[in-house]
PDB file of N, CA, C and O in Angstrom:
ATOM      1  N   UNK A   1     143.578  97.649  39.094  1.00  0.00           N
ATOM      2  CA  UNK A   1     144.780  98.294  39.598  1.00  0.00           C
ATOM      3  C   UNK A   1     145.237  99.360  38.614  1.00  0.00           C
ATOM      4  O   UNK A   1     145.189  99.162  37.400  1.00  0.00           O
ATOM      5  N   UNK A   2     145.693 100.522  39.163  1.00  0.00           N
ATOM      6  CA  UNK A   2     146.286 101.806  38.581  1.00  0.00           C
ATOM      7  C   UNK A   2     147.876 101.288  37.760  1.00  0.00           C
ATOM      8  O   UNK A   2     148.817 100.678  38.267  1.00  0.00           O
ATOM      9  N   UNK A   3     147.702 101.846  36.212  1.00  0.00           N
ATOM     10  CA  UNK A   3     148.851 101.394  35.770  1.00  0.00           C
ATOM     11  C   UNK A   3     150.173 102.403  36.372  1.00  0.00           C
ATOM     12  O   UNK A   3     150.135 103.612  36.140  1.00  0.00           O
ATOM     13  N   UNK A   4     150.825 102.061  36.814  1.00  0.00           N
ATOM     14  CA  UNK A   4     152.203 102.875  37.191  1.00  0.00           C
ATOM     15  C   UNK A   4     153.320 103.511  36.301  1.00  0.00           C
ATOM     16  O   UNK A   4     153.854 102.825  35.429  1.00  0.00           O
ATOM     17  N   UNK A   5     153.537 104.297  36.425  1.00  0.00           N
ATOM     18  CA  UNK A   5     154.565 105.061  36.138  1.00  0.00           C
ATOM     19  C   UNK A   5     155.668 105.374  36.422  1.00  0.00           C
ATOM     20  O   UNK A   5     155.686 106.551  36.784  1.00  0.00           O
ATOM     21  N   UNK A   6     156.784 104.835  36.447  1.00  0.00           N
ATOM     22  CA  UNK A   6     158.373 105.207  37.096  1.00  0.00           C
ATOM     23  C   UNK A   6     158.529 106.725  36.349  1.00  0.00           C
ATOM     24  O   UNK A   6     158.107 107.129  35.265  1.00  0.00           O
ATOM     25  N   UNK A   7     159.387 107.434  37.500  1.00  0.00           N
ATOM     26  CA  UNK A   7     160.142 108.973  37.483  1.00  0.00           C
ATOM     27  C   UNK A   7     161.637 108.817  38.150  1.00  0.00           C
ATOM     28  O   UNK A   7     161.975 108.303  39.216  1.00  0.00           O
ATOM     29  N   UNK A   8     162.180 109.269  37.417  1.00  0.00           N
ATOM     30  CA  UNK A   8     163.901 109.406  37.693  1.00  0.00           C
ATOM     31  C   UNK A   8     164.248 110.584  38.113  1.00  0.00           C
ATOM     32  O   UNK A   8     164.223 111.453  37.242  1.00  0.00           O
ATOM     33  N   UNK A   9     164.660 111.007  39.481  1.00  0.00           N
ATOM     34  CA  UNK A   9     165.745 112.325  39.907  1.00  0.00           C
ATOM     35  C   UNK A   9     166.631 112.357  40.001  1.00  0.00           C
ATOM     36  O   UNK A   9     167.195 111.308  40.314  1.00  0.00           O
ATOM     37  N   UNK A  10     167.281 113.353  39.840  1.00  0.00           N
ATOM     38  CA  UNK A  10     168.538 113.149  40.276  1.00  0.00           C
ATOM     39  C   UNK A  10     168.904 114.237  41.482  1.00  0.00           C
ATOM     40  O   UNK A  10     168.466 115.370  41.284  1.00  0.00           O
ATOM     41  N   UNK A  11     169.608 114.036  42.631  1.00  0.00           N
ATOM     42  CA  UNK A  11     169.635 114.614  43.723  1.00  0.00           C
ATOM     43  C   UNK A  11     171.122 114.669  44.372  1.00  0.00           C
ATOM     44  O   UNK A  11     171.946 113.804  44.074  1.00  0.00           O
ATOM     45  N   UNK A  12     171.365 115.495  45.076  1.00  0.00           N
ATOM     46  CA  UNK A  12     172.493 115.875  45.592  1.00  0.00           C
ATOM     47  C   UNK A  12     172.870 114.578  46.661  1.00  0.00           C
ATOM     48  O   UNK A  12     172.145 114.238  47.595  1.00  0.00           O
ATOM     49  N   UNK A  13     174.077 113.991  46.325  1.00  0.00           N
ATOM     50  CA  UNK A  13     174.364 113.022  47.209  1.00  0.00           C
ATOM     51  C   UNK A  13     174.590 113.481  48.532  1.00  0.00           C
ATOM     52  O   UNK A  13     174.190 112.787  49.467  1.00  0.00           O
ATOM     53  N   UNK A  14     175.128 114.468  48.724  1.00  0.00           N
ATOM     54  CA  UNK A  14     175.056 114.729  50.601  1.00  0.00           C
ATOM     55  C   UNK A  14     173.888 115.168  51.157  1.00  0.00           C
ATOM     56  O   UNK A  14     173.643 115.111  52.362  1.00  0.00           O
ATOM     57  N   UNK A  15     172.800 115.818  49.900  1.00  0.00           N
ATOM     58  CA  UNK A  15     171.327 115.950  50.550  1.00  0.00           C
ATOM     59  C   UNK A  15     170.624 114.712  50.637  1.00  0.00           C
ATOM     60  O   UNK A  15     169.836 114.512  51.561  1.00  0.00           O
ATOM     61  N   UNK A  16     170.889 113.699  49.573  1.00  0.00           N
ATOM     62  CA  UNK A  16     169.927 112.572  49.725  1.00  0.00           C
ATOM     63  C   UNK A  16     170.117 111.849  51.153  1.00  0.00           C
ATOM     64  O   UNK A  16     169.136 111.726  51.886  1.00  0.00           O
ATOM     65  N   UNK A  17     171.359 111.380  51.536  1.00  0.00           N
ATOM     66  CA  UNK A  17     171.694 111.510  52.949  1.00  0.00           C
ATOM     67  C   UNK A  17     171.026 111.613  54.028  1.00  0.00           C
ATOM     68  O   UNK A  17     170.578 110.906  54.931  1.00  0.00           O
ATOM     69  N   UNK A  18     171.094 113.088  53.577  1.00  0.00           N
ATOM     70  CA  UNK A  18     170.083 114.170  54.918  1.00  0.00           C
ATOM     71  C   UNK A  18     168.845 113.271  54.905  1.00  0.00           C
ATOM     72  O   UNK A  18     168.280 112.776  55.879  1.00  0.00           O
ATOM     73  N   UNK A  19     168.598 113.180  53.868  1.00  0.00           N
ATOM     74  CA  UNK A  19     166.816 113.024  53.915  1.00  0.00           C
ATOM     75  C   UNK A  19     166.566 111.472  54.079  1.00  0.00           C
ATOM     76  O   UNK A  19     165.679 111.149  54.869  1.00  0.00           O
ATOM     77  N   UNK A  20     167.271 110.461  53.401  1.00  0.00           N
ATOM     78  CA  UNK A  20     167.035 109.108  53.960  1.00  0.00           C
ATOM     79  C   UNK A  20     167.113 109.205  55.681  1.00  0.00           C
ATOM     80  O   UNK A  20     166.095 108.953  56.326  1.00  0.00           O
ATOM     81  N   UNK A  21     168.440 109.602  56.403  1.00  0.00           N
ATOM     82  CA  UNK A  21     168.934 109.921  57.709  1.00  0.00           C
ATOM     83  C   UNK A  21     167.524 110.571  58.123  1.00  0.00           C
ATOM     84  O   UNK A  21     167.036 109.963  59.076  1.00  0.00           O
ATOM     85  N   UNK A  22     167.010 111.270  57.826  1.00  0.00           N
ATOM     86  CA  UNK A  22     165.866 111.775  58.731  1.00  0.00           C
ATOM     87  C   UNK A  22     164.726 111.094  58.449  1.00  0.00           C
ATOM     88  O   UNK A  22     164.196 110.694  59.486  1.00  0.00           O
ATOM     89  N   UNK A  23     163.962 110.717  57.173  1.00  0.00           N
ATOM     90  CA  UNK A  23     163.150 109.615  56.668  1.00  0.00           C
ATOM     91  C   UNK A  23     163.342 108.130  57.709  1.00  0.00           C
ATOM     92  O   UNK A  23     162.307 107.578  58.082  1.00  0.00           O
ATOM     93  N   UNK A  24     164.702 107.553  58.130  1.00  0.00           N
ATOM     94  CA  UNK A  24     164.611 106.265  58.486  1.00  0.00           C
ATOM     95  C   UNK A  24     164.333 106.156  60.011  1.00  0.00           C
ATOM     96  O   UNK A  24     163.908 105.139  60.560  1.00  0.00           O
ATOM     97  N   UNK A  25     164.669 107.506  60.720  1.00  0.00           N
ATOM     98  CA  UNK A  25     164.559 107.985  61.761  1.00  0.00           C
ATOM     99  C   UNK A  25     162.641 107.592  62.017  1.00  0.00           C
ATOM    100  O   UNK A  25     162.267 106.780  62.864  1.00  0.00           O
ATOM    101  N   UNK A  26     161.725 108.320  61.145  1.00  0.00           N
ATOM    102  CA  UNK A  26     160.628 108.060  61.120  1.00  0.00           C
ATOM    103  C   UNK A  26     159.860 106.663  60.618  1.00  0.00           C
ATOM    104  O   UNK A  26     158.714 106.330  60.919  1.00  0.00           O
ATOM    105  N   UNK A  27     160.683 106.029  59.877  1.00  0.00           N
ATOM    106  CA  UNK A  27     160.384 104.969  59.684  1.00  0.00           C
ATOM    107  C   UNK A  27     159.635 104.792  57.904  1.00  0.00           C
ATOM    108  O   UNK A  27     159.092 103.808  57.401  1.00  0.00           O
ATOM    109  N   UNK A  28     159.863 105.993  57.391  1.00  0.00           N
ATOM    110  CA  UNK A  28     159.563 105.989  55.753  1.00  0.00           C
ATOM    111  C   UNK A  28     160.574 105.836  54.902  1.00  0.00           C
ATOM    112  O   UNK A  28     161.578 106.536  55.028  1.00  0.00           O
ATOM    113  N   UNK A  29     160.455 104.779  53.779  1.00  0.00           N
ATOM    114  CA  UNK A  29     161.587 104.986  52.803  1.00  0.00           C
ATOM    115  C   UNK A  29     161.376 106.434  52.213  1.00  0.00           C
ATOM    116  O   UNK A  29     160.430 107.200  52.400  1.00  0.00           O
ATOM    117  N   UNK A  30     162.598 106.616  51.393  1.00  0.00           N
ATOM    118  CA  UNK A  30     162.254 107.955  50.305  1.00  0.00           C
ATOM    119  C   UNK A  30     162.022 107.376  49.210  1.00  0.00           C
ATOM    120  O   UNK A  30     162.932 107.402  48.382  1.00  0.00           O
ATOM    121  N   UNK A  31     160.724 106.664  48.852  1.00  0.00           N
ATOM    122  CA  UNK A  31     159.967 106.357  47.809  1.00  0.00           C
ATOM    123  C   UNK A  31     158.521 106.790  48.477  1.00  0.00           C
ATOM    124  O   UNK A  31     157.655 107.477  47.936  1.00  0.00           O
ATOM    125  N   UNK A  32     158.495 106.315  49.549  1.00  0.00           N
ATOM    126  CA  UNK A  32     157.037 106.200  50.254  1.00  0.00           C
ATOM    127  C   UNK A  32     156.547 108.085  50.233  1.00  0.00           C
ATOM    128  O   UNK A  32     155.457 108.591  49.966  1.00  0.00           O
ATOM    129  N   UNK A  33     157.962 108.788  50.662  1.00  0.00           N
ATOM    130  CA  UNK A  33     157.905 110.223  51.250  1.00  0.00           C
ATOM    131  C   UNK A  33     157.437 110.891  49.609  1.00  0.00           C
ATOM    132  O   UNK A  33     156.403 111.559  49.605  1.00  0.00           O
ATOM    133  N   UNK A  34     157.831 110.797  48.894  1.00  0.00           N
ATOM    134  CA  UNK A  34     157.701 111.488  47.846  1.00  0.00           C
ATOM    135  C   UNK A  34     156.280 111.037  46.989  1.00  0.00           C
ATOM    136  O   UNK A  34     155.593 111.772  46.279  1.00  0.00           O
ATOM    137  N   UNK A  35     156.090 109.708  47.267  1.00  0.00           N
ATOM    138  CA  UNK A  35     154.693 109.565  46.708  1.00  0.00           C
ATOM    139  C   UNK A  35     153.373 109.397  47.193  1.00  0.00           C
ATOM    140  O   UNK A  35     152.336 108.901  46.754  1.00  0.00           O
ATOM    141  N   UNK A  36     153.995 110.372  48.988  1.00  0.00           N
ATOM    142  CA  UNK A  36     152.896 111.424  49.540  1.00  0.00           C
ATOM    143  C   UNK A  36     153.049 112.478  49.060  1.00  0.00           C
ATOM    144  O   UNK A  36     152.095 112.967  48.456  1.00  0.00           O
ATOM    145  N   UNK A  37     154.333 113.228  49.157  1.00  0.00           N
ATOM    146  CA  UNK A  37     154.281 114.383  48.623  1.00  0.00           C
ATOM    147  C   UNK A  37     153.144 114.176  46.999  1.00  0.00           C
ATOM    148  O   UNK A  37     152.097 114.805  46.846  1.00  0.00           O
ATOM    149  N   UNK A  38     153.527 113.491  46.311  1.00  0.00           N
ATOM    150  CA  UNK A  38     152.950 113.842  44.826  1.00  0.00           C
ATOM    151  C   UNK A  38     151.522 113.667  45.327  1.00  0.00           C
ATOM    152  O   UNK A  38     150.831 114.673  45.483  1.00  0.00           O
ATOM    153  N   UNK A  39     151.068 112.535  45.571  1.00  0.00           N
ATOM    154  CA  UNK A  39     149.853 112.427  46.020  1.00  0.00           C
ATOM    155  C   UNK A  39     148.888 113.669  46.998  1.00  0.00           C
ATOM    156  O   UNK A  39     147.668 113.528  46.911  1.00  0.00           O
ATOM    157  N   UNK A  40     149.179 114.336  47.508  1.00  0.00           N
ATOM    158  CA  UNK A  40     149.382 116.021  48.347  1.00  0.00           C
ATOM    159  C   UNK A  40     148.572 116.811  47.054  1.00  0.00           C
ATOM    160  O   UNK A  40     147.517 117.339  46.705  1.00  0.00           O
ATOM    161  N   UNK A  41     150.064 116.414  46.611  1.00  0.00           N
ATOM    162  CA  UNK A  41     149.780 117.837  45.327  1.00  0.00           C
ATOM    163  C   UNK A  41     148.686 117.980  44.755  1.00  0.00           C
ATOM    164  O   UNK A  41     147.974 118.975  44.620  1.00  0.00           O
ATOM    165  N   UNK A  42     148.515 116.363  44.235  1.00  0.00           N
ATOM    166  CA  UNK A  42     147.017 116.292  42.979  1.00  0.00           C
ATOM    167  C   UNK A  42     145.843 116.130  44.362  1.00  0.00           C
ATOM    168  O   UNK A  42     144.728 116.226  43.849  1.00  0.00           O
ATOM    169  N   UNK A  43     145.723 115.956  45.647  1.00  0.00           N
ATOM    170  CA  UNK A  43     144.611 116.246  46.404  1.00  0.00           C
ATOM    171  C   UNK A  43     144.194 117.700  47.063  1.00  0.00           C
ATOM    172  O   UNK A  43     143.043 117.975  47.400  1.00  0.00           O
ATOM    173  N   UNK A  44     145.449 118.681  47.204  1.00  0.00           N
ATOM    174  CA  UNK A  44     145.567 119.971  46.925  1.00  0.00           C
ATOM    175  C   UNK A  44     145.399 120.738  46.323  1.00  0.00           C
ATOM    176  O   UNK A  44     144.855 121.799  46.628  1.00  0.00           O
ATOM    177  N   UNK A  45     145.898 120.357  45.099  1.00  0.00           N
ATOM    178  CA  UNK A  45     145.924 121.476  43.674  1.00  0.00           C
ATOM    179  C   UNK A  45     147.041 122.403  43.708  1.00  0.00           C
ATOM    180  O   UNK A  45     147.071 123.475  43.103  1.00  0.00           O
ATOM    181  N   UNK A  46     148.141 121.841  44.595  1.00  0.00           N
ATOM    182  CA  UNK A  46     149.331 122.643  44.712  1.00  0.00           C
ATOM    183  C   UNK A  46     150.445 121.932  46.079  1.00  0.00           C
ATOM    184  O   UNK A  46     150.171 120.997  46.832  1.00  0.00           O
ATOM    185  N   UNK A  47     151.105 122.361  46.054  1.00  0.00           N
ATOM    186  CA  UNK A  47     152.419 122.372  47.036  1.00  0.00           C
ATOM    187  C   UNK A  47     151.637 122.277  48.536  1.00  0.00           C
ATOM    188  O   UNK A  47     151.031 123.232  49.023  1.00  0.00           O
ATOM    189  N   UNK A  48     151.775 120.820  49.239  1.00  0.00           N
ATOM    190  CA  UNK A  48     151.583 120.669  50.468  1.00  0.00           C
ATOM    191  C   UNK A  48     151.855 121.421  51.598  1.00  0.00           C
ATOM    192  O   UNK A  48     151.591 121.012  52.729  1.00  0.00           O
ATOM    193  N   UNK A  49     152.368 122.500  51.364  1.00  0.00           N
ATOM    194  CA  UNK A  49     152.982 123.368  52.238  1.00  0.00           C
ATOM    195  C   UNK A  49     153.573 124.773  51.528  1.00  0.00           C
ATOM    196  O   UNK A  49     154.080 124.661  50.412  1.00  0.00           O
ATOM    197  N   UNK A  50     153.519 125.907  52.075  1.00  0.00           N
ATOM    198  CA  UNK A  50     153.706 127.339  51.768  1.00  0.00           C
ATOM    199  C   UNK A  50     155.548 127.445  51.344  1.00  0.00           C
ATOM    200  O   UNK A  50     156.489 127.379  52.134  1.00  0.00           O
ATOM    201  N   UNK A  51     155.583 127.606  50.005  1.00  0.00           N
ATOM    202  CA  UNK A  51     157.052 128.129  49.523  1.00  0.00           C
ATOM    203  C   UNK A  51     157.088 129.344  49.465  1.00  0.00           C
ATOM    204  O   UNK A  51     156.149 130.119  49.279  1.00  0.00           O
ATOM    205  N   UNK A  52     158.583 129.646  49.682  1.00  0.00           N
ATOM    206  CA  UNK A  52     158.956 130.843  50.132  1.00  0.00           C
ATOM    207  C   UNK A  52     160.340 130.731  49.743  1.00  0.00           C
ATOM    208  O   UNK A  52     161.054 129.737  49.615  1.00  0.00           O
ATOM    209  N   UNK A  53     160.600 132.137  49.559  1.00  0.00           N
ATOM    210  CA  UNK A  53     162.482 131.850  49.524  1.00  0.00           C
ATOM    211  C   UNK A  53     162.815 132.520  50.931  1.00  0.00           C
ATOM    212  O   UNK A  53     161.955 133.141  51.557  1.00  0.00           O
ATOM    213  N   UNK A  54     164.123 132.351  51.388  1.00  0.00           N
ATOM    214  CA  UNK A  54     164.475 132.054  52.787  1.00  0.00           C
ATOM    215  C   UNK A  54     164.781 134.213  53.121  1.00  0.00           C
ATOM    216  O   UNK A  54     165.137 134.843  52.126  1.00  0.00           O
ATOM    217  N   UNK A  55     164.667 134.711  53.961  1.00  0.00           N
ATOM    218  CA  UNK A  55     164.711 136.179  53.672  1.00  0.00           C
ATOM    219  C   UNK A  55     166.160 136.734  53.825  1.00  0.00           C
ATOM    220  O   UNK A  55     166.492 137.917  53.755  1.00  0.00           O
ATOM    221  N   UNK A  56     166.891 135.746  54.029  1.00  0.00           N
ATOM    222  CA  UNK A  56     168.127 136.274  53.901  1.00  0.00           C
ATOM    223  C   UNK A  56     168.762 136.377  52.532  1.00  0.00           C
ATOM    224  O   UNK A  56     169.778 137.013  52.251  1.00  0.00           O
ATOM    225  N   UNK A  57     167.879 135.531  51.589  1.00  0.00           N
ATOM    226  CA  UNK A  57     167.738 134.711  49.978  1.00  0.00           C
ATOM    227  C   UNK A  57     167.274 136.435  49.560  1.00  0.00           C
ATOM    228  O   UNK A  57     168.094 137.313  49.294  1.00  0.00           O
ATOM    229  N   UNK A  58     166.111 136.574  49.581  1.00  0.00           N
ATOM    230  CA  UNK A  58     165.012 138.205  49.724  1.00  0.00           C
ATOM    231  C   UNK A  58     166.177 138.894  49.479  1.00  0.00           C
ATOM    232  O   UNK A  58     166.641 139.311  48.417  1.00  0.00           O
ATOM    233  N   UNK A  59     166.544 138.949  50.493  1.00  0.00           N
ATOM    234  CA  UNK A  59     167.733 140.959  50.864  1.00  0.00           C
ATOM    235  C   UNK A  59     169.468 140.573  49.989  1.00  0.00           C
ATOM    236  O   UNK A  59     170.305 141.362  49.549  1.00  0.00           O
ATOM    237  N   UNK A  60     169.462 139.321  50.015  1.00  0.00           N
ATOM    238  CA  UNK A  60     170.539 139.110  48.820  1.00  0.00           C
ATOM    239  C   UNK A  60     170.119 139.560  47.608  1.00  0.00           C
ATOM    240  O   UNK A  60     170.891 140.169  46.867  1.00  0.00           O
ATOM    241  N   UNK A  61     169.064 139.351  47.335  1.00  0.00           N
ATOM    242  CA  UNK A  61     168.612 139.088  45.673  1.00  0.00           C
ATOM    243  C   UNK A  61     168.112 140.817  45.688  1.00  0.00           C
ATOM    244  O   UNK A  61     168.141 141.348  44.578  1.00  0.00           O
ATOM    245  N   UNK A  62     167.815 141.401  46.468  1.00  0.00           N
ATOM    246  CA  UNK A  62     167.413 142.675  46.357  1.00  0.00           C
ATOM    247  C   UNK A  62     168.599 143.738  46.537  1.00  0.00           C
ATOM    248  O   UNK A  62     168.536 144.875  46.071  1.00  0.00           O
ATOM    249  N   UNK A  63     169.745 143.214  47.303  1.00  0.00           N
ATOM    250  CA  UNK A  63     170.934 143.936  47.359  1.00  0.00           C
ATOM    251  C   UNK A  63     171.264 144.041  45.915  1.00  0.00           C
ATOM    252  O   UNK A  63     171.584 145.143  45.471  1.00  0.00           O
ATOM    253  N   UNK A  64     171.209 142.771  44.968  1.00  0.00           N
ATOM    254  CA  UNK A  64     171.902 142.667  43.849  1.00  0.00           C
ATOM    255  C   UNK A  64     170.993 142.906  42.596  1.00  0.00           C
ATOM    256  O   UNK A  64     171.062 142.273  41.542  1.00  0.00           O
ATOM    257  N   UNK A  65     170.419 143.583  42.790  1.00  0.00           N
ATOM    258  CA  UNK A  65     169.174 144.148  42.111  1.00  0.00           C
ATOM    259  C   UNK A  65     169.756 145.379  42.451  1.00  0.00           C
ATOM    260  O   UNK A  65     170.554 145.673  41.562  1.00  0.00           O
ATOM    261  N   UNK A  66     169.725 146.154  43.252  1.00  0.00           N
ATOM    262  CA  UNK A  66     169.777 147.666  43.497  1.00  0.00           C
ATOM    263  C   UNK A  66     171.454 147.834  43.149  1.00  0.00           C
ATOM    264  O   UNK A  66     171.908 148.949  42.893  1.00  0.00           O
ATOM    265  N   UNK A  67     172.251 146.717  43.165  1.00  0.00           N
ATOM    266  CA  UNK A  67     173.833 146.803  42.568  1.00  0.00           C
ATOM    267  C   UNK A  67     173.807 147.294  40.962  1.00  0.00           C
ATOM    268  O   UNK A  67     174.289 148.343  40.534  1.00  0.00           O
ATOM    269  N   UNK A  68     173.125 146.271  40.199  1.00  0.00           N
ATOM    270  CA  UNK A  68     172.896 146.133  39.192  1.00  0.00           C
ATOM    271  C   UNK A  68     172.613 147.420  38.645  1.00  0.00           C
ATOM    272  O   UNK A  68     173.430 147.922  37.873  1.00  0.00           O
ATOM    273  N   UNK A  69     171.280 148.179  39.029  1.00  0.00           N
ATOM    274  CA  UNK A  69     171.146 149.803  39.078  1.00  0.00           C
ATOM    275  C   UNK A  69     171.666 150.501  38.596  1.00  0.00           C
ATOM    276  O   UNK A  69     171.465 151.080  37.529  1.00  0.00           O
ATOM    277  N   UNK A  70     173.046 150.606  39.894  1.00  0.00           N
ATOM    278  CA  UNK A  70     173.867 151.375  40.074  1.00  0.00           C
ATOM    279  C   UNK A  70     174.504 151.365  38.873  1.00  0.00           C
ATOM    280  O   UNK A  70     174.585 152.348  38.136  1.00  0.00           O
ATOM    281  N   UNK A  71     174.989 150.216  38.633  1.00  0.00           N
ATOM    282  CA  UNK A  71     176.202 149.920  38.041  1.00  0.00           C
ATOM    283  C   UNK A  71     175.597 150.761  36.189  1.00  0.00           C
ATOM    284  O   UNK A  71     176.192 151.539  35.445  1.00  0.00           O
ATOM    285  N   UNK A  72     174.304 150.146  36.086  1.00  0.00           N
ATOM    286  CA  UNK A  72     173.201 150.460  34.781  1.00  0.00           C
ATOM    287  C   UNK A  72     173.524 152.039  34.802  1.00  0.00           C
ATOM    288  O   UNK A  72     173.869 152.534  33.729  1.00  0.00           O
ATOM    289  N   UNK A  73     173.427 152.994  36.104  1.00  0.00           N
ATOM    290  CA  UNK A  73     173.448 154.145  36.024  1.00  0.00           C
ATOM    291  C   UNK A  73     174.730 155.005  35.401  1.00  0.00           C
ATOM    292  O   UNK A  73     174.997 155.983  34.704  1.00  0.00           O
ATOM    293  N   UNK A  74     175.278 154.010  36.102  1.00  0.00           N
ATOM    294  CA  UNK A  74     176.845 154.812  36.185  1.00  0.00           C
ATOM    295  C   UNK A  74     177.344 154.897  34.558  1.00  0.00           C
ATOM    296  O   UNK A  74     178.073 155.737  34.029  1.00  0.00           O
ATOM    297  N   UNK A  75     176.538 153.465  33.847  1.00  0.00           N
ATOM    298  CA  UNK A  75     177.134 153.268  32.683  1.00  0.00           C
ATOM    299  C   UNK A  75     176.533 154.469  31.702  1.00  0.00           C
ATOM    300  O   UNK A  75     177.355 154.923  30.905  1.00  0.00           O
ATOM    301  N   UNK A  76     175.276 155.002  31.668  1.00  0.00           N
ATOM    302  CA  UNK A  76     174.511 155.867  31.309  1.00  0.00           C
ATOM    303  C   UNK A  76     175.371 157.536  31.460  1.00  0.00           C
ATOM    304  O   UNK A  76     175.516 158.406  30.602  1.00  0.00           O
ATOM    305  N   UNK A  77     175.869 157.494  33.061  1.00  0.00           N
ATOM    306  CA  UNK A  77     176.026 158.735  33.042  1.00  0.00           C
ATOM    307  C   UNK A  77     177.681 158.654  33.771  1.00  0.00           C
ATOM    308  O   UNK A  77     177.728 159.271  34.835  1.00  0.00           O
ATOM    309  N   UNK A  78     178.869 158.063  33.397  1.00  0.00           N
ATOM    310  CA  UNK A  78     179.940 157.767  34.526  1.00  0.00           C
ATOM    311  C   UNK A  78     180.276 158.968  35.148  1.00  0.00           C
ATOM    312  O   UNK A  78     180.648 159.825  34.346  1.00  0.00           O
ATOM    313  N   UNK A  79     180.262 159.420  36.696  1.00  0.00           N
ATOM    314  CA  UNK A  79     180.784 160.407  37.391  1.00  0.00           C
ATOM    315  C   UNK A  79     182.199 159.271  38.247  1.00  0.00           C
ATOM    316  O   UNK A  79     182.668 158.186  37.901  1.00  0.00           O
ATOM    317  N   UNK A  80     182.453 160.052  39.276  1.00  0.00           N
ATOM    318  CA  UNK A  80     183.719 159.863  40.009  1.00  0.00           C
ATOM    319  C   UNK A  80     182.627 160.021  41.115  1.00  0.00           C
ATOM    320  O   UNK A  80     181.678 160.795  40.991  1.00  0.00           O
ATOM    321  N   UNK A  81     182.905 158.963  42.569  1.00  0.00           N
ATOM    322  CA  UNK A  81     182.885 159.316  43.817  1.00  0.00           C
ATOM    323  C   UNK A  81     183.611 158.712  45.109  1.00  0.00           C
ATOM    324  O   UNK A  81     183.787 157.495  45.177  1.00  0.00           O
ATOM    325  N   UNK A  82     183.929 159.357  45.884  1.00  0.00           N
ATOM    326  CA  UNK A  82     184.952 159.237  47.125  1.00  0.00           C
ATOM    327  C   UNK A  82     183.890 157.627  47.609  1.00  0.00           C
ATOM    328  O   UNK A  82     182.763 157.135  47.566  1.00  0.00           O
ATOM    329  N   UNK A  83     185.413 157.384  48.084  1.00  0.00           N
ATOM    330  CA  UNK A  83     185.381 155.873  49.333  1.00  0.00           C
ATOM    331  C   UNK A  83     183.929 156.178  49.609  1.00  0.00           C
ATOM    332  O   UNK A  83     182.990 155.705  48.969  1.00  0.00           O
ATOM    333  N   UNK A  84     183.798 157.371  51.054  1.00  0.00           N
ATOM    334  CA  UNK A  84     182.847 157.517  51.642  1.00  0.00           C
ATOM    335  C   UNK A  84     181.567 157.680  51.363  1.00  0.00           C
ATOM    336  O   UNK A  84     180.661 157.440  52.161  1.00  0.00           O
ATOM    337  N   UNK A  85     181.386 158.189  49.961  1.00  0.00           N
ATOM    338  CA  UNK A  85     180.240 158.287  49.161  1.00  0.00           C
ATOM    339  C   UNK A  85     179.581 156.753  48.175  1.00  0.00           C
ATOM    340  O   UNK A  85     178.492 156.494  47.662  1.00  0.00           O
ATOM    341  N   UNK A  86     180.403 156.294  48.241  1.00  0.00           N
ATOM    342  CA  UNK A  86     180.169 155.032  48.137  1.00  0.00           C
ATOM    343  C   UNK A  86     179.576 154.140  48.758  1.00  0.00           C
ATOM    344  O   UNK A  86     178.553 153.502  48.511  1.00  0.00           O
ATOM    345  N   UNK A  87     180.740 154.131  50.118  1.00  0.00           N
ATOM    346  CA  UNK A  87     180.086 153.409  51.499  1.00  0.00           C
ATOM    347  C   UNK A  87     178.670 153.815  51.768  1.00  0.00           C
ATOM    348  O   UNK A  87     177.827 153.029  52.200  1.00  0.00           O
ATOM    349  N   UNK A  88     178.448 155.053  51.500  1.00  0.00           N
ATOM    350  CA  UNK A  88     176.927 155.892  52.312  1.00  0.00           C
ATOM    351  C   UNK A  88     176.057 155.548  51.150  1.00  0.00           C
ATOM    352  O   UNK A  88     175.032 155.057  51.624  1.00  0.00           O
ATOM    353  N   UNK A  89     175.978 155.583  49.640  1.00  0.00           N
ATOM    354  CA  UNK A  89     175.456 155.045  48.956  1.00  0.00           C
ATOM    355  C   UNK A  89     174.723 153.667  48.873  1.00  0.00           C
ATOM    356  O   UNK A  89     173.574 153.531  48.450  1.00  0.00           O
ATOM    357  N   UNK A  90     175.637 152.528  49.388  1.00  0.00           N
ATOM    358  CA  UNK A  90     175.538 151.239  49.711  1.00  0.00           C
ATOM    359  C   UNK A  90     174.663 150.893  50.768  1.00  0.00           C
ATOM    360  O   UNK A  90     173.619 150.268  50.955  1.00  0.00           O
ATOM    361  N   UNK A  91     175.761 151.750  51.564  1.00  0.00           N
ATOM    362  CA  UNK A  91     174.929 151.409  53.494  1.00  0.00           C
ATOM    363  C   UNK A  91     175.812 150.568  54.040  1.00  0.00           C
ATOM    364  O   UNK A  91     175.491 149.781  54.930  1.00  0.00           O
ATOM    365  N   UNK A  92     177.154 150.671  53.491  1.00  0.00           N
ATOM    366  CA  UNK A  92     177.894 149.449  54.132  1.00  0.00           C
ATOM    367  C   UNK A  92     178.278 149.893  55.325  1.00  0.00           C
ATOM    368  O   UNK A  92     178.589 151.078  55.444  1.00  0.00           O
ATOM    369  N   UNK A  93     178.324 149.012  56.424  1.00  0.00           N
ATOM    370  CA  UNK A  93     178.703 149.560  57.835  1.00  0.00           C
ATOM    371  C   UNK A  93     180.480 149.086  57.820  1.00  0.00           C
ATOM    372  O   UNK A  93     180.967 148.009  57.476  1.00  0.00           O
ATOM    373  N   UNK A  94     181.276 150.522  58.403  1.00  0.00           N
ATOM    374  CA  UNK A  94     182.399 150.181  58.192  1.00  0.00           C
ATOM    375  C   UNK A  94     183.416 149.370  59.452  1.00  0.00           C
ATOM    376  O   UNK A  94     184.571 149.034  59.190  1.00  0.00           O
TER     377      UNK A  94
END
């Protein structure tokens, strides 16, 4: 027999929830679920499934990237510009 190893998480109490609630639904504890997942991994050589960040995650993180820029620019060179040049700069719809 394989000697065992205990691992400790710690997890968001209203997510753990979620996931027992949908786990018991199927009929798996969340011990069983996770030591498929691990088991996945080392028969894979990676993540059982394709990660991604969510694309609304994408165009946030890229809005605030191209903020950042700005802001880098302005500090370099400070000018003055109107409301509207701003807005049109951004792309904010008014």
């Amino acid at each position: 027999m394989k000697k065992m190893k205990t691992i400790s998480i710690q997890i968001n109490q209203e997510d753990k929830k979620t996931i027992e609630d949908i786990l018991l639904k199927l009929g798996v504890p969340i011990e069983t679920a996770i030591d498929i997942f691990l088991k996945q991994i080392a028969l894979t050589g990676g993540f059982p499934f394709k990660v991604t960040l969510p694309k609304k995650l994408i165009e946030d993180e890229i809005d605030l990237i191209a903020y950042k820029k700005a802001i880098e620019e302005y500090r370099k060179n400070p000018i003055s510009f109107s409301h509207e040049e701003v807005i049109e700069m951004l792309k904010i719809e008014k």
